[in-house]
N, C-alpha and C positions, 0 to 999 in steps of 0.2 A: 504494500500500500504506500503510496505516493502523498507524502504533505503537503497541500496546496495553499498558497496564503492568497487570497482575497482581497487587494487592496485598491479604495476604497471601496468597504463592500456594501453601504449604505447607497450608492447610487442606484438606475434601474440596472445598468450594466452587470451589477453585483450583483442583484436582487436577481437575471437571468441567469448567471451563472449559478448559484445558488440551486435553480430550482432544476437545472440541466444536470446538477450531478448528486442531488441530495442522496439519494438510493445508489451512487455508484461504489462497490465494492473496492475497485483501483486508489478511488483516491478521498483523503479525508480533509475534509474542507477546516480551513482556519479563514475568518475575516478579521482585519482591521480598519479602522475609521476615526473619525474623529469625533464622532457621537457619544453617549453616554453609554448605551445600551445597542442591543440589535437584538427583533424581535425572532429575526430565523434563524442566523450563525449561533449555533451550542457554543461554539469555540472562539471566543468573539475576545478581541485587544483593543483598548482605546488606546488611540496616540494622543502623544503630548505636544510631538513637534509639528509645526504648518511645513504644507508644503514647501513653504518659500523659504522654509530656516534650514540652515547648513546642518541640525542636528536631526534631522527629520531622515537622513538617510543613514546616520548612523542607530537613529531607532530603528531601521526596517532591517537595518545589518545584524543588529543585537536581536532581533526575532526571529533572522532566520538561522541564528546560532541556536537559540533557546529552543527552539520546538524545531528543528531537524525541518526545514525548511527545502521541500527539491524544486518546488517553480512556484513564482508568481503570477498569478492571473491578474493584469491590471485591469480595473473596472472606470476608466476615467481617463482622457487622451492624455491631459497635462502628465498622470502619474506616469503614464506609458512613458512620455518622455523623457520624463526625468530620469527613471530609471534605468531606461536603454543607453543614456547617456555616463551613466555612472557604469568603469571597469568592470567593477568588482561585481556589479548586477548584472551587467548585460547580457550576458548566456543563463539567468538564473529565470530572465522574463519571457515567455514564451509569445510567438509572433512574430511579426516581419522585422527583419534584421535593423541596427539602426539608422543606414542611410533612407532607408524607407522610411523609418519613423518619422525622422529630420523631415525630412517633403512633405509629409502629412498632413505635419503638425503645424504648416503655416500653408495658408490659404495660393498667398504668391507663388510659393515654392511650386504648390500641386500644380496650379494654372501652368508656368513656366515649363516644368515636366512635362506636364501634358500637349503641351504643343510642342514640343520637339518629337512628338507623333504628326506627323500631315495628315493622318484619319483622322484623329483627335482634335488637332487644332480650331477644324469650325466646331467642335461643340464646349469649346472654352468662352464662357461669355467676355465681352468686353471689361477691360477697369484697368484701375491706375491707382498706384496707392495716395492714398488721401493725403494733403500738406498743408490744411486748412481751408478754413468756409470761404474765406476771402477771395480764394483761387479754385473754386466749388466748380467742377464741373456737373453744368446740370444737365447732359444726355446720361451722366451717368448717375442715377440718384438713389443708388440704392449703398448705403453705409453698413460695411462685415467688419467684425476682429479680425483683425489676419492670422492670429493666431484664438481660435475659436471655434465650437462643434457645434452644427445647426445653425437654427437662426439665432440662438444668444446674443445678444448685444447689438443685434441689426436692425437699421431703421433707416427708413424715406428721408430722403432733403423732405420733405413740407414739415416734418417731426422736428427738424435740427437744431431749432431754437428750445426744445427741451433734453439737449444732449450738449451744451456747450462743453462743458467741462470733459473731456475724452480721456481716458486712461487708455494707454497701450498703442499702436500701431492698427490702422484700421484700411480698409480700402473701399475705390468707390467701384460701382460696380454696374452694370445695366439689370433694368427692373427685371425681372421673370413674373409674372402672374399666373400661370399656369398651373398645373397639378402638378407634383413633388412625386416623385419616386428613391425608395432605394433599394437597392441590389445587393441582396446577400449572397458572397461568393466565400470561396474556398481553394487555394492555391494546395496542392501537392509537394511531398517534396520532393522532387526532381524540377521543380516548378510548372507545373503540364494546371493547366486550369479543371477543376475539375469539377464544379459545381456553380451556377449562380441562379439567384432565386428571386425577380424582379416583383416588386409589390407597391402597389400605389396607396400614398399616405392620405388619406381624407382627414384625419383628425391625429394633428399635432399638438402636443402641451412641452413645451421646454425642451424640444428637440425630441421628443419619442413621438414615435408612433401611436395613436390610440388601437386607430381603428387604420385593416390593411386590405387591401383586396390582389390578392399576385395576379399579375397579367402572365398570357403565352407568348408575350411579344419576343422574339428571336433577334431582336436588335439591340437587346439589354445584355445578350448572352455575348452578339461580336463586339459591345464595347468592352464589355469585361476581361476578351482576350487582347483585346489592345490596351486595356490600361496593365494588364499581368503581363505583356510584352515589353512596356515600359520601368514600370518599378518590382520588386523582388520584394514577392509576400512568402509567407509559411503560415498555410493555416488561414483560419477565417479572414476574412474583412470585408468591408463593403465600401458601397461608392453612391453619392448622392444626385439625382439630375433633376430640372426642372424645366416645365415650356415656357417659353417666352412668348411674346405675341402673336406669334408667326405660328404658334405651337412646335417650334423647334427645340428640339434638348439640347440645354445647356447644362455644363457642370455645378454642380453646389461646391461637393470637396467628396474626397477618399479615405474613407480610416482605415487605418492599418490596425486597428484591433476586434473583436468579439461586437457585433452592433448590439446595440439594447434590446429591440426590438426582435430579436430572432428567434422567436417561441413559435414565427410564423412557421422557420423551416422545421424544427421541434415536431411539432404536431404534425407533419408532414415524413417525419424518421430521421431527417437531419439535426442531429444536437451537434450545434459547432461548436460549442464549448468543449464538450468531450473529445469529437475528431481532435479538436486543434494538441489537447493534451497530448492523445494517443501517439500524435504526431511527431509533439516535441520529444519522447519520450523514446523515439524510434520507433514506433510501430506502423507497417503499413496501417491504411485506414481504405474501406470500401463505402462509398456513398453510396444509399440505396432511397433516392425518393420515391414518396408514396402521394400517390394523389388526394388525400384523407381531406380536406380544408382547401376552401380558397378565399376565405374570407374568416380574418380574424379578431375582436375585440380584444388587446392585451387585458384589460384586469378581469375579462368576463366569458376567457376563452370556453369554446365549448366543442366536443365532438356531435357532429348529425351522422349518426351512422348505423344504421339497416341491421341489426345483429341479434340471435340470439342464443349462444354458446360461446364461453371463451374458453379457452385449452388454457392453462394456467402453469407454469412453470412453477416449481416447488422452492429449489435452493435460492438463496438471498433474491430469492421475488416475493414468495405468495407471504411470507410475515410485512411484507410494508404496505399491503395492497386488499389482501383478504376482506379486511373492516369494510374500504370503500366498496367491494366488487359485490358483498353481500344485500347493499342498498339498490344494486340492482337488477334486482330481479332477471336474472340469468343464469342460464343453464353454465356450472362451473364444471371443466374435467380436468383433473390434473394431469401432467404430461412429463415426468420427469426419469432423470437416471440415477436418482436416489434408491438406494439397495436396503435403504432400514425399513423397519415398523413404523408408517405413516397411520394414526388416528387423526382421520379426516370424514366429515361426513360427506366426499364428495365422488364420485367415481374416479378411480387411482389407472393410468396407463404405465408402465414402466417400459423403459426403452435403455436397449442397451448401448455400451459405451461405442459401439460401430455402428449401431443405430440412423438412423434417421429419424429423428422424430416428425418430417413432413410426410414419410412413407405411413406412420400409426394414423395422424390427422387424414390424408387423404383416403385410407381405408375408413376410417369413419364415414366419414364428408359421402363416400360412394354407398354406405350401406344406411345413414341415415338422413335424411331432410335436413339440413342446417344451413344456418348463416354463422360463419363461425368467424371469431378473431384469436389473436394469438397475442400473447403476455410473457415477455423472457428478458432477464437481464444481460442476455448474451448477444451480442451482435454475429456473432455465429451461428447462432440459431434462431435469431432473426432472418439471417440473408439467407439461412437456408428455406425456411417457411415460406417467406415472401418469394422467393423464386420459386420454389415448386409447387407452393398450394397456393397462390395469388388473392392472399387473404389478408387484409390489413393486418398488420406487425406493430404491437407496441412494448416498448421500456416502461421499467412503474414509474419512472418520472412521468408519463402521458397520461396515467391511469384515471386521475384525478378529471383527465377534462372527458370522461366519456359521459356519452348523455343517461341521464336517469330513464 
């Protein structure tokens, strides 16, 4: 088992990470933050030092002395930064190396990067970085942090006289009105693109996603491989676009880490949080989407799905999951390679170690009437199910959002 520290875990980033590897056996989550408490991290550290103080890194040094510390998941761009930035972390942070992070993490950099693609270039919007109101260009009226995620801190010239006072380095930019998309992708490591999961944002609060709806558009998948052409990910990231008047896609920005919002692909079989570990950790990883959802509320997800049987995996699945799966009135059969005395009121399958367990499922499935799902903490026998019995596949981190 892999120690994982969480930092900070109070944001939504934290809060999906969190909910992507609660039940996973591999790795034992630690968050820290700068809060008092935290309602989901068991294992939770308040910090003392800010980000911005010189001892703030020698706290995160001293924790991951203390509690045996093997990677970092940052929940938070800035920390991304910082820590990529600091020696002694940078192979400890998992995700895109740090020259990628550097570009990221300021707005100019990505633009710049991005047009030294000539695909790319027309969907770089215009701007110029900002040198005060006096010298205001106003074709371009749209005010961003340059170093900043989402729309945080952005606002219209006609607003500017409630923004005099500017902290930090900012740029102007040309308006976008349009609908906002982003792209959750997945880089390989041999660096081969090997996932992107385009979804259009209708209801944003503070830069998350509320509410998402994924498009089939196949021209979110060829920007993907031209931004993955240009800079050097491992593992998750995403990239943000919006239409302009014309309804042409322009860029927002690119993070290089875990997006907030990724429960879309979650519920769908993709937990980029866990590939991404798997990844850092050495281990191939197989994506396996599933077409489960295409429309998601983050705090109010839900599964609509047709079912009435679920095959139940035994070992570290059916103790975290049992409670909820009883509320639903469903036919439960366990499915496991467990060899003891199981006291279960449920019908017991046993499968042996060379087994198949999609061969036991499919001889069901032919000799009774069902609609069946499948419930396994194993990604190996997930991919097996899913490819041979073509039956929705889920981890007990999903359990929760299936429908009553």
């Amino acid at each position: 088992m892999k120690n994982i520290l969480v930092v900070p875990c109070a944001t939504q980033v934290g809060v999906e990470q969190y909910h992507s590897l609660k039940y996973n056996k591999h790795f034992k989550l630690i968050g820290a933050s700068h809060n008092d408490t935290d309602l989901l991290y068991k294992r939770f550290i308040k910090l003392t030092a800010s980000k911005e103080d010189p001892k703030f890194i020698q706290e995160l040094k001293q924790i991951i002395k203390q509690y045996g510390i093997d990677a970092i998941l940052p929940a938070h761009d800035d920390i991304q930064y910082i820590l990529k930035n600091e020696p002694e972390l940078e192979a400890v942070v998992i995700g895109a190396c740090k020259e990628t992070v550097n570009i990221c993490r300021f707005k100019s950099k990505t633009y710049e990067q991005l047009s030294s693609n000539y695909l790319l270039a027309p969907k770089v919007p215009q701007w110029q970085k900002f040198v005060g109101f006096e010298n205001f260009n106003t074709k371009l009226p749209f005010l961003k942090p340059d170093r900043g995620q989402g729309t945080r801190g952005s606002f219209l010239w006609s607003k500017a006289k409630e923004h005099l006072l500017l902290e930090g380095e900012y740029l102007q930019c040309e308006y976008l009105p349009g609908y906002e998309y982003t792209v959750e992708c997945f880089t390989g490591i041999n660096g081969e693109l090997s996932y992107a999961n385009p979804r259009q944002r209708t209801a944003i609060t503070n830069g998350i996603s509320e509410v998402a709806y994924i498009t089939n558009d196949s021209l979110f998948y060829e920007i993907a491989k031209l931004i993955n052409a240009t800079l050097k990910f491992n593992g998750a990231w995403f990239y943000q676009m919006k239409r302009d008047s014309d309804l042409k896609l322009k860029f927002l920005e690119v993070g290089a880490r875990i997006p907030g919002a990724s429960i879309t692909s979650r519920l769908n079989g993709v937990n980029l949080t866990a590939l991404t570990l798997y990844q850092h950790f050495g281990y191939k990883v197989d994506i396996m989407p599933q077409k489960l959802v295409s429309y998601v509320k983050r705090q109010f997800p839900k599964y609509k799905l047709d079912y009435d049987t679920i095959f139940l995996d035994y070992d570290d699945t059916y103790v975290y999951v049992i409670d909820y799966l009883k509320t639903l009135d469903k036919q439960i059969i366990i499915i496991t390679r467990n060899t003891g005395i199981l006291d279960l009121p449920y019908e017991i399958i046993r499968v042996g170690e060379k087994e198949l367990k999609s061969d036991f499922i499919n001889t069901q499935m032919q000799v009774n009437t069902m609609k069946p799902i499948f419930i396994d903490d194993s990604h190996k026998e997930r991919a097996d199910v899913l490819q041979n019995c073509n039956i929705p596949c889920f981890a007990p981190e999903e359990v929760e959002y299936l429908n009553m």
